[in-house]
C-alpha positions as CSV (number, residue, x, y, z in Angstrom):
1,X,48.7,-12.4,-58.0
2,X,49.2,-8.8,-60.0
3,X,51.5,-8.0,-62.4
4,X,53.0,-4.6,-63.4
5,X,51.8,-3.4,-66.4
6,X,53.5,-2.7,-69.5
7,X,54.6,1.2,-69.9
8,X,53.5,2.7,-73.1
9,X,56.6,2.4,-74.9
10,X,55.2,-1.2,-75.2
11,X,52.1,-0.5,-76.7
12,X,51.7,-3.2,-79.5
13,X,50.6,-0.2,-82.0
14,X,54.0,1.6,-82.2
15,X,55.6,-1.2,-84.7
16,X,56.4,-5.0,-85.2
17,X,59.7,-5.3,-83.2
18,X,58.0,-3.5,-80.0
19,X,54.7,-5.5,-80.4
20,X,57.0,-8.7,-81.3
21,X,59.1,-7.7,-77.5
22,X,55.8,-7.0,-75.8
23,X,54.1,-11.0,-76.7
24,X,57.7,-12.5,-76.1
25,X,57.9,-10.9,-72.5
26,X,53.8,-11.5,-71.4
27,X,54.6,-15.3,-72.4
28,X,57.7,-15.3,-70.1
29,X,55.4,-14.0,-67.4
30,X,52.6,-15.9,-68.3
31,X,54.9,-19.0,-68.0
32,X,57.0,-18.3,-64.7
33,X,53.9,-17.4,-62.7
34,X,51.3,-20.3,-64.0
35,X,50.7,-22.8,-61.0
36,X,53.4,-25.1,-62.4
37,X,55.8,-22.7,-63.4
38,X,58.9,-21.9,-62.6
39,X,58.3,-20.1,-59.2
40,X,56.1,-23.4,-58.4
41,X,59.3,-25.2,-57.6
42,X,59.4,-26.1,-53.6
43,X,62.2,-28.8,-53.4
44,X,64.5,-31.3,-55.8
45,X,65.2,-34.2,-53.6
46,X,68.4,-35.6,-54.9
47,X,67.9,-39.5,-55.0
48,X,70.4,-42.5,-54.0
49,X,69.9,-46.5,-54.8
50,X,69.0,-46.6,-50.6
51,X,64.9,-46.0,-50.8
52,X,64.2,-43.1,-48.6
53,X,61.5,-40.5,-46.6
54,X,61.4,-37.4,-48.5
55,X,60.1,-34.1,-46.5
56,X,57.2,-32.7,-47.8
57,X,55.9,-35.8,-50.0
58,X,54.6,-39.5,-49.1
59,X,56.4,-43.0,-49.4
60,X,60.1,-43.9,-50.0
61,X,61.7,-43.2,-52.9
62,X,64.9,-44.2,-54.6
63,X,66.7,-43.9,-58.3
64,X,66.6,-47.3,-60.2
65,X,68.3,-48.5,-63.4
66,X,64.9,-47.6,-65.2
67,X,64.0,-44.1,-63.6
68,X,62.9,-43.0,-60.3
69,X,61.4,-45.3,-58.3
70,X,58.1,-44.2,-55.6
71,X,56.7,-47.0,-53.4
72,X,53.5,-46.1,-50.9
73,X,50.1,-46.9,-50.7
74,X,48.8,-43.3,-51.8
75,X,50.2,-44.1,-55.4
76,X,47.2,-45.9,-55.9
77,X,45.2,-44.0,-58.6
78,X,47.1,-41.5,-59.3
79,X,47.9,-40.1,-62.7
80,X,50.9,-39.9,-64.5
81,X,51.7,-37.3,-67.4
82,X,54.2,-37.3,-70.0
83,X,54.9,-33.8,-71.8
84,X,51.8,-32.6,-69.6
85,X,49.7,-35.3,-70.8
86,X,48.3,-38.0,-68.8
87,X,49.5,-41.5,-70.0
88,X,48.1,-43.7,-67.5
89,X,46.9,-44.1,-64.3
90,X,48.7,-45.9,-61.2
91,X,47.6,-49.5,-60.5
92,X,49.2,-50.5,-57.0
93,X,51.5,-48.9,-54.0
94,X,54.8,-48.8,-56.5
95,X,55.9,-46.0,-59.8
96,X,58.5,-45.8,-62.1
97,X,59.3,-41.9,-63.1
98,X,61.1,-41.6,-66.2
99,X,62.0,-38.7,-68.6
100,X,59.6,-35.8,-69.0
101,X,57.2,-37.6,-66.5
102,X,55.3,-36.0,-63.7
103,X,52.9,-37.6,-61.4
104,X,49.4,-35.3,-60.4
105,X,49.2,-35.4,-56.6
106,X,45.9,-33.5,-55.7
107,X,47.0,-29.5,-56.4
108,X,50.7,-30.3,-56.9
109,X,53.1,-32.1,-58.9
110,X,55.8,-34.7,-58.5
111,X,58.7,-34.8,-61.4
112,X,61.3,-36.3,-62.8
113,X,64.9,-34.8,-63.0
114,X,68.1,-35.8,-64.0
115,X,71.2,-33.9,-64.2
116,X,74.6,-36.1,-65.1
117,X,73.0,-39.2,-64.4
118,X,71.8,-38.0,-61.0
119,X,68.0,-38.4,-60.2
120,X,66.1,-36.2,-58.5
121,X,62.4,-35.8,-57.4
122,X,61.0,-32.6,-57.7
123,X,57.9,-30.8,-56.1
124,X,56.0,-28.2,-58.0
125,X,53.4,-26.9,-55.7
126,X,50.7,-23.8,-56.9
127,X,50.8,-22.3,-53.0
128,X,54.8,-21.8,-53.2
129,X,55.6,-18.9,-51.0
130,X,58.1,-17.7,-54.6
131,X,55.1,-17.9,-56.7
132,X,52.5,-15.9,-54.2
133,X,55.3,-13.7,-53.9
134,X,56.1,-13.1,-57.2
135,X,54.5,-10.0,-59.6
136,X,56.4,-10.2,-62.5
137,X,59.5,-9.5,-64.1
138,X,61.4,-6.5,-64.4
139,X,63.4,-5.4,-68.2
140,X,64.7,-2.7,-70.0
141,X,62.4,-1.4,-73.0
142,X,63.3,-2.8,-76.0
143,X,65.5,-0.9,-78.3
144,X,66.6,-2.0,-81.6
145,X,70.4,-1.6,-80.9
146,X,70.5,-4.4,-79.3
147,X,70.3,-7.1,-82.3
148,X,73.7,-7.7,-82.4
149,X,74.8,-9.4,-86.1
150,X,77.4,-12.1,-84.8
151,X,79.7,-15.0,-86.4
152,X,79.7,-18.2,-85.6
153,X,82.5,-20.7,-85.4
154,X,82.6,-24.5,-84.9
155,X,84.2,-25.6,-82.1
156,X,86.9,-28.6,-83.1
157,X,84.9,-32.1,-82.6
158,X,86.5,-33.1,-79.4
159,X,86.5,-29.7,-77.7
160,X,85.1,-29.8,-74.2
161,X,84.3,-27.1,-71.6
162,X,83.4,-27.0,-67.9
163,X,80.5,-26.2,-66.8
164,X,79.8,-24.9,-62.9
165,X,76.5,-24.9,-61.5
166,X,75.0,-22.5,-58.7
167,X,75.1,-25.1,-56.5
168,X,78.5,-25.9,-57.0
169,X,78.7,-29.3,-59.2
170,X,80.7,-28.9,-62.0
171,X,80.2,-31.3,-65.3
172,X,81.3,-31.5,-68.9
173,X,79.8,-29.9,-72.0
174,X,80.4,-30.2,-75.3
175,X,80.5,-26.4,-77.1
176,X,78.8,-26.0,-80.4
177,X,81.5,-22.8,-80.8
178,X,81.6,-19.4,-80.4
179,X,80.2,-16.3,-81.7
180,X,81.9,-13.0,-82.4
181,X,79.8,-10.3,-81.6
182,X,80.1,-7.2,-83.6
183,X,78.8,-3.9,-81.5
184,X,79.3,-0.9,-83.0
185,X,82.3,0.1,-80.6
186,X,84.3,-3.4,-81.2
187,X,84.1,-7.3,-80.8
188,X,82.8,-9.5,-77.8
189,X,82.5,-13.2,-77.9
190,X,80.2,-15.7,-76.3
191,X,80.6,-19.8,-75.8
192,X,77.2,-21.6,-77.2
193,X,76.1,-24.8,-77.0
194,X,73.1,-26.4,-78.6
195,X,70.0,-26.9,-77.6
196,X,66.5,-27.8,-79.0
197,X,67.9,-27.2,-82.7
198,X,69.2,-23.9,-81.4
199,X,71.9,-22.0,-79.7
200,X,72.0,-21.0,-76.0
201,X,74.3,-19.0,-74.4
202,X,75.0,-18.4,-70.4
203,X,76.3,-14.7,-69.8
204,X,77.0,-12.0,-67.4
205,X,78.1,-8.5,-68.2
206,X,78.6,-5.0,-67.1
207,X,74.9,-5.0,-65.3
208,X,75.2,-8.5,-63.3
209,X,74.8,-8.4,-60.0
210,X,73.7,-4.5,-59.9
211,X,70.9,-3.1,-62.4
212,X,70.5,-7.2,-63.2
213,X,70.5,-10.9,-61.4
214,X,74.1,-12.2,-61.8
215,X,74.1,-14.1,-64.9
216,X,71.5,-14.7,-67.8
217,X,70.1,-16.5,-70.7
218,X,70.3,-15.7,-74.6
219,X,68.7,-17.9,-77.2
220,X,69.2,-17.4,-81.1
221,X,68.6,-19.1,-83.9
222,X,71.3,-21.9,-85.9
223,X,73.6,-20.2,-87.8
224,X,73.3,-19.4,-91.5
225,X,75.4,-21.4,-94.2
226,X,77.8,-18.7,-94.0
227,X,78.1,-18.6,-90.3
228,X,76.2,-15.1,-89.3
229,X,73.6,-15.2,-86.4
230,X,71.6,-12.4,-85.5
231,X,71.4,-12.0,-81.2
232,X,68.7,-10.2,-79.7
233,X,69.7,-9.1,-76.5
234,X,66.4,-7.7,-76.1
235,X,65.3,-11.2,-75.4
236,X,67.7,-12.2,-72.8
237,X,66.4,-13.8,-70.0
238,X,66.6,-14.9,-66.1
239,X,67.9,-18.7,-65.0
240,X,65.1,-20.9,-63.2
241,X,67.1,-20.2,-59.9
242,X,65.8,-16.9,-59.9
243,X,62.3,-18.0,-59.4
244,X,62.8,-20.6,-56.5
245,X,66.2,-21.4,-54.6
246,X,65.6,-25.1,-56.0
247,X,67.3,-25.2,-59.1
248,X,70.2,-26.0,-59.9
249,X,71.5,-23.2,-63.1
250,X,74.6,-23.2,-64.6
251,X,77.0,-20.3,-64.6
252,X,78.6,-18.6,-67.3
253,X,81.6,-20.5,-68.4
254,X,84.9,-18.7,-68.6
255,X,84.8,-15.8,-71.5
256,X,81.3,-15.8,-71.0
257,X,81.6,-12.8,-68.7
258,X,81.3,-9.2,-71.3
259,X,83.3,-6.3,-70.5
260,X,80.1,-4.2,-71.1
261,X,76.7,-3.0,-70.0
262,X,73.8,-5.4,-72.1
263,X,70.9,-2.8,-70.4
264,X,68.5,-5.2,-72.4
265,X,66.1,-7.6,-71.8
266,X,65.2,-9.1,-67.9
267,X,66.5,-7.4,-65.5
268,X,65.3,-9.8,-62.4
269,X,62.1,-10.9,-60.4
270,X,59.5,-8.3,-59.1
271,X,58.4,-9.6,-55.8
272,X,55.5,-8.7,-52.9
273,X,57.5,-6.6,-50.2
């Protein structure tokens, strides 16, 4: 697998913010292409109570009240991982999955994922077509007009939103708020949620679909006790589904959608013609 690399405007000797951009985006890259990483994904087998064939992996398998449930005789001495770590080793034909646990099945991996109380198997296998295919990932250079100074404010503590995924299911969220967005030519808002201690944003704007993927990712930091946030654009970033048809991202909720062109950050997947 090859990788494009970097044009000199990311050389890590021009200054701090370009060499800060250049080690955020080789991690991305580093990450999506590993042999478990993103474009590793080959199926998410959506699970019932009924224990069931799966294509592509051994046994019958079914959701339980305590996880994800794997019965056949190839279990036997296998290992299973939690976080990436193995935490024990398979004694017998039968294997409860639960949260953040993966089993090691020769080269590939079988994991645990839920989504609304829905369990799914998933496969992560090295020799995915998506992952030999993949040579990294295109963005625009990084340019300091995009760190955006925003305000952020609560949502009310019963506010609710609805979230549609790419595959069409459609759940509840609860917003953290919103930020207003100061660009120098007037306001723009965004919806955020929390997550890991943070906020995270779903997004398209003037580029989706054309010079980008159709929707992306922003991350920034809690807000300060005063309510300001500074967004990087610079560091916005492409959805799982991107990488392998097997996910299942969420879309940008309504007023999510910015009237202009964010030319910053991942543009979408360089692949092997």
């Amino acid at each position: 697998m090859t990788f494009v690399a970097l044009p000199d405007a990311f050389d890590s000797s021009t200054d701090t913010f370009t060499s800060d951009w250049a080690a955020w985006h080789e991690a991305r890259e580093r990450g999506t292409s590993s042999p478990f990483g993103l474009a590793s994904l080959v199926a998410t087998h959506w699970l019932t109570g009924a224990s069931e064939e799966l294509d592509g992996v051994f046994g019958t398998w079914h959701a339980g009240l305590d996880g994800i449930i794997g019965e056949g005789r190839e279990l036997e001495g296998l290992t299973v991982l939690q976080g990436g770590r193995p935490v024990r080793v398979i004694s017998g034909n039968t294997v409860t999955l639960t949260s953040g646990q993966d089993i090691e099945w020769g080269d590939r991996r079988l994991r645990y994922f839920e989504r609304d109380g829905a369990l799914a198997l998933r496969i992560l296998d090295p020799e995915a077509p998506t992952r030999a295919r993949l040579r990294g990932i295109d963005v625009f250079e990084p340019d300091p007009q995009w760190v955006i100074e925003g305000s952020f404010s609560p949502a009310a503590p019963d506010s609710r939103m609805e979230i549609t995924a790419i595959d069409g299911h459609v759940s509840d969220d609860t917003p953290a708020g919103t930020l207003a967005l100061a660009f120098p030519d007037g306001l723009e808002t965004l919806t955020v949620v929390r997550e890991r201690g943070a906020l995270h944003a779903v997004f398209a704007d003037g580029t989706s679909g054309t010079e980008t993927y159709r929707f992306r990712f922003i991350d920034m930091p809690s807000p300060d006790a005063d309510g300001s946030v500074v967004v990087d654009f610079n560091r916005s970033y492409l959805p799982p589904c991107v990488f392998s048809d097997f996910y299942v991202c969420p879309l940008p909720p309504a007023g999510n959608r910015l009237s202009r062109a964010i030319r910053a950050g991942e543009k979408n997947v360089l692949l092997d013609s």
